[in-house]
N, C-alpha and C positions, 0 to 999 in steps of 0.2 A: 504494500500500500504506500503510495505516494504522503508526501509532506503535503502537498495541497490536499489529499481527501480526509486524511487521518485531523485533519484542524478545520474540515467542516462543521458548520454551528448546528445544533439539534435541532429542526425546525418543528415547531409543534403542528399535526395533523390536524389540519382543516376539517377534514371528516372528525374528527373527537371534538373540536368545537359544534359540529352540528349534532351530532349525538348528545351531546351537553345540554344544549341549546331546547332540542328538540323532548327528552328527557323533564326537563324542568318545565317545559311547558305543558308538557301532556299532565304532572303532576299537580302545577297549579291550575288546570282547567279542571281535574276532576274535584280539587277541592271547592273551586269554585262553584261546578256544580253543583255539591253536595251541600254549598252551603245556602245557592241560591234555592232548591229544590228544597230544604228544612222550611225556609222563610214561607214558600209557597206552602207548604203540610201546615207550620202552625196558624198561619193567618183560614186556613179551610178551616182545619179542625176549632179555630175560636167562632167561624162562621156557623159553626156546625151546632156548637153550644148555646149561641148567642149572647154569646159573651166577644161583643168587639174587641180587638187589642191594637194599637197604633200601632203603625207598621216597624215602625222605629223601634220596638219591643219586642216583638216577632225575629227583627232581625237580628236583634243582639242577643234574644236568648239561643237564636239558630247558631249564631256566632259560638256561642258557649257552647252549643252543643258539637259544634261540627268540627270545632279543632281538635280533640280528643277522641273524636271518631274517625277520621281522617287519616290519626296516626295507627290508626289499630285497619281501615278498610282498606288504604291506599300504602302497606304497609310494601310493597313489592313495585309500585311506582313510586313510592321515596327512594327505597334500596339504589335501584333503576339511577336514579336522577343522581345520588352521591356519589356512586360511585364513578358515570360519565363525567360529571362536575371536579372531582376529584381529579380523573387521568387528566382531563384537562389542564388542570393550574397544575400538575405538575410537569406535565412536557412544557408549558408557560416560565416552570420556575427554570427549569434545568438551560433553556432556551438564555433566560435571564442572566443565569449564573456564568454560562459559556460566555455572555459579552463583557459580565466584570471581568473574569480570566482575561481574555481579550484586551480590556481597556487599562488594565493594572499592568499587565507586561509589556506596555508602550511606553 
């Protein structure tokens, strides 16, 4: 192996940025659903009793309800999204560290 290839810089993979990317999004929509979908249940279900509840109530109990669900339903699209996120910043870091190296030995 040549001096020029053996001092090539680690480029971090494009593709692990969309995996990343893609990962974390698919996890924050399903939370999102789940939280907008809660709001939608309890505003029925007060409809149902007749017992109104402002929506702003509805949505903050959904709120409470849906982050701790979320971590227990969407436990495999978390996993999913850390650990793409993860590869990511670290081919980021390593990418990083090669240009200190680079810039310290000038």
């Amino acid at each position: 192996m040549s001096e020029q290839q053996s001092n090539r810089p680690p480029e971090p993979d494009p593709e692990a940025r969309k995996r990343a990317n893609r990962a974390a999004l698919k996890y924050g929509a399903a939370r999102l659903g789940l939280f907008l979908g809660l709001t939608i249940v309890i505003q029925l279900l007060a409809l149902l009793i007749g017992a109104p509840v402002p929506l702003v109530m509805s949505a903050l109990f959904a709120l409470l309800i849906a982050f701790p669900l979320s971590m227990l339903v969407f436990s495999g699209l978390r996993q999913d999204a850390t650990a793409a996120v993860a590869e990511w910043s670290r081919q980021r870091r390593e990418h990083k560290q090669w240009i200190r190296n680079e810039l310290s030995q000038r």
